[in-house]
C-alpha positions, 0 to 999 in steps of 0.5 A: 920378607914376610911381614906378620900382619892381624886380621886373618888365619895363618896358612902352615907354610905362612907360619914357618916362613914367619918363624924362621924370618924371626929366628934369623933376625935374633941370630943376626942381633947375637951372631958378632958376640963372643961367648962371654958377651953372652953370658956377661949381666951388662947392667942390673935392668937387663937379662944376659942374653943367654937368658933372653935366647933361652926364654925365646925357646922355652916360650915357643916350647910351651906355647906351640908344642906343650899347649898344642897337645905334643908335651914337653919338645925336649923332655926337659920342660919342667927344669927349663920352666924354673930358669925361664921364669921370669917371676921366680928369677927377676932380671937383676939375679938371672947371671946367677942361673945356671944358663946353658952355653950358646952351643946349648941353646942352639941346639935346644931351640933347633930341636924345638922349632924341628917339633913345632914345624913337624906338628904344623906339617902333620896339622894335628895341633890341639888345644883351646879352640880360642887360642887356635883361632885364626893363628892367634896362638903363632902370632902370640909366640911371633910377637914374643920374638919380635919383642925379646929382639928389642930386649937384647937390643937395648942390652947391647945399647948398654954392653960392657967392652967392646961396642956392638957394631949394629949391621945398619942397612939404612941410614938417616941424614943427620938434621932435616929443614923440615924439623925446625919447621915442626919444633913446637907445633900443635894441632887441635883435637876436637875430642868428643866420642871415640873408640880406644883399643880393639875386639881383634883375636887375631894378634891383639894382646890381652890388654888392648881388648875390647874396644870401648868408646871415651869422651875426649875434651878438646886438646892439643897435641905436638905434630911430632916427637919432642927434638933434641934441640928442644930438650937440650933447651931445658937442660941448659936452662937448668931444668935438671935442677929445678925442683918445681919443674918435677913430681916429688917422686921424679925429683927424689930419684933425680937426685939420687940418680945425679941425673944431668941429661938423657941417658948417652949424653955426653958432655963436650965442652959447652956442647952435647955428644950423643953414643949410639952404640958404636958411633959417639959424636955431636948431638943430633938437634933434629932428631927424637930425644931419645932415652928419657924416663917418664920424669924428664918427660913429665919435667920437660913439659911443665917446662914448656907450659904443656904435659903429657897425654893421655893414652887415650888422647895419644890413641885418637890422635893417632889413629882416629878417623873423624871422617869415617868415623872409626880407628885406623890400624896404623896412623896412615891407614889400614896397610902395614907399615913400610919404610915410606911412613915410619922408622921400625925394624932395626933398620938403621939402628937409629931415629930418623930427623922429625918430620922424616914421614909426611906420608905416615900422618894421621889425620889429625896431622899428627907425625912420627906416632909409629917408629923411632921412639916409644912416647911416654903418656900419663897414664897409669897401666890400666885395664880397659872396662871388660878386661880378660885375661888371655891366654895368661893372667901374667902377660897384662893383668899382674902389672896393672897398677900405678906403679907403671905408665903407659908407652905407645907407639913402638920404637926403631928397633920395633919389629913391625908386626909387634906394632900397632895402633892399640898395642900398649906398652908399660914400664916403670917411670924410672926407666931410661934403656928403653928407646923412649921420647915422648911429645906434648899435649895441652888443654884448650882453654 
């Protein structure tokens, strides 16, 4: 299977294999769905997925035919502009668009590919020489698939009727030994000068450039995501409704929520159940809690006399070579990720046990920093100093701000080469559909 990897141009041939690999992973995600499945809202936070089909289309139009010199591929660019955009028709009100059928985007994003494919054939694209350069506009449109694929996951995660059926092709033991081992245990950060984010122009989105040096305090950070079993303890302790343990904020919208656990919970007698989309059974107390916002994070770990870190803290963590003194790519190292070090790519549709990866440690001793569950961190959504904006100001610039917090490390339906070490993900902190957990951080005294 290709793997889409930064750091050096894109042959044509290399490009096509790519973006057909990702067009036949989003049919696979779909292809089980009846026409209503599709067009069906099934929740207020997430498009229909006839929105996100076509938006994967019209993104692919503008970027790699319209930007490249060949117009519109289907000659009906501007009224797809209007419905494909995403300021102009937020996620709560696109059930209301006028969305093409099914038969409609299959042909629509057929007939797109067809000119992308012939104007790679011909080599004549034209365009910003930046945007060009070694297939960083490829990789961009790749990476947009790739990112849309875990939209459209996390919507069928909340799909009314029927459960979606996930086409699993790898499995996970239930508990693991070495979980216990790790539940709680830290490793101490030295800190000092490091570098946080890249100069990359290969893949790298905007908001991960450039690369800059910090001065880290010493801290210490969790070997590895925060269990189940360790996150039930604060619900059964009452967490969920003890004000001191949450920001003012966190607790108002608890409140009003009603919220009692981690979305998917489920109460069975004294005990908790887990849905993971067709499948409900018993909580799984070895594995990553999973679908937390940035509140029960942040709640959790005052709890447990700890607290998040920071972005830059979860950067150097996982990525930091003290040895060497530079940044990694991936917590291992510089190769691409595999299925020995992590749990990405919609495999098994599900998180591994903590401590399922010792040969994907950092080398800060730090485990299970890339795959299974988003962390939270602290941090606000900021622009690093020398910021630009590239290719477009609403990819990043637009979102910076307080009302976001910063999310690292990719997920188990993260598409590997939508995943690195600087790559920077960002929501609102009330957010729960996401596949997020998060670890803990703390000062040394």
């Amino acid at each position: 299977m290709p793997q889409l990897q930064e750091g050096r141009p894109l042959a044509a041939g290399e490009i096509v294999d790519l973006l057909s690999e990702a067009r036949a992973r989003t049919w696979l995600l779909v292809s089980t769905l009846e026409p209503e499945d599709l067009r069906r809202q099934h929740d207020p936070l997430m498009s229909p997925i006839l929105w996100d089909l076509g938006h994967i289309g019209h993104f692919e139009e503008v970027w790699l035919h319209e930007k490249l010199g060949g117009g519109s591929a289907t000659g009906d660019g501007e009224g797809l502009r209007g419905i494909y955009n995403p300021f102009e028709n937020p996620r709560a009100s696109r059930d209301r668009l006028a969305l093409p059928t099914a038969a409609e985007l299959q042909t629509y994003l057929g007939e797109v590919r067809r000119r992308v494919e012939e104007r790679l054939r011909r080599a004549d694209a034209q365009g910003d020489p930046e945007l060009l350069a070694e297939g960083y506009v490829y990789r961009l449109v790749l990476q947009h698939e790739y990112q849309h694929n875990e939209t459209i996951l996390q919507t069928l995660k909340l799909k009314q009727g029927r459960e979606w059926m996930p086409p699993r092709v790898r499995a996970f033991p239930d508990a693991l030994e070495r979980a216990r081992e790790l539940e709680g245990a830290m490793v101490r950060i030295e800190g000092g000068r490091v570098d946080i984010g890249t100069d990359d122009r290969s893949a790298a989105y905007d908001n991960e450039r450039p690369c800059h040096t910090v001065e880290l305090q010493p801290f210490e950070m969790d070997v590895a995501p925060v269990s189940n079993r360790a996150f039930a303890r604060f619900v059964d302790a009452g967490g969920y409704h003890d004000a001191s343990l949450w920001s003012s904020a966190g607790w108002a919208w608890r409140e009003q929520e009603g919220l009692e656990a981690p979305r998917f919970w489920v109460r069975d007698g004294d005990t908790w159940g887990e849905r993971r989309f067709d499948r409900l059974g018993p909580l799984r107390a070895d594995h990553p809690v999973c679908h937390v916002s940035h509140h029960e994070a942040a709640a959790y770990a005052r709890f447990v006399d700890r607290r998040l870190p920071t972005e830059q803290e979860w950067e150097a963590a996982a990525t930091w070579d003290g040895s060497a003194g530079r940044a990694r790519r991936f917590p291992w190292g510089d190769d691409p990720p595999d299925g020995l070090r992590t749990n990405l790519d919609a495999l098994a549709f599900d998180t591994a046990p903590v401590g399922a990866f010792p040969e994907g440690a950092a080398p800060s001793g730090c485990e299970q920093m890339i795959g299974d569950v988003w962390e939270w961190t602290a941090s606000d959504f900021e622009a690093y100093p020398g910021f630009r904006a590239f290719p477009y100001r609403e990819y990043s610039e637009v979102f910076f701000g307080d009302e976001y917090k910063v999310l690292r490390g990719g997920s188990w339906a993260t598409r590997p080469g939508a995943i690195r070490g600087t790559f920077r993900n960002w929501d609102y902190p009330i957010r729960r559909q996401i596949f997020a957990g998060f670890r803990c951080a703390r000062d040394v005294g």
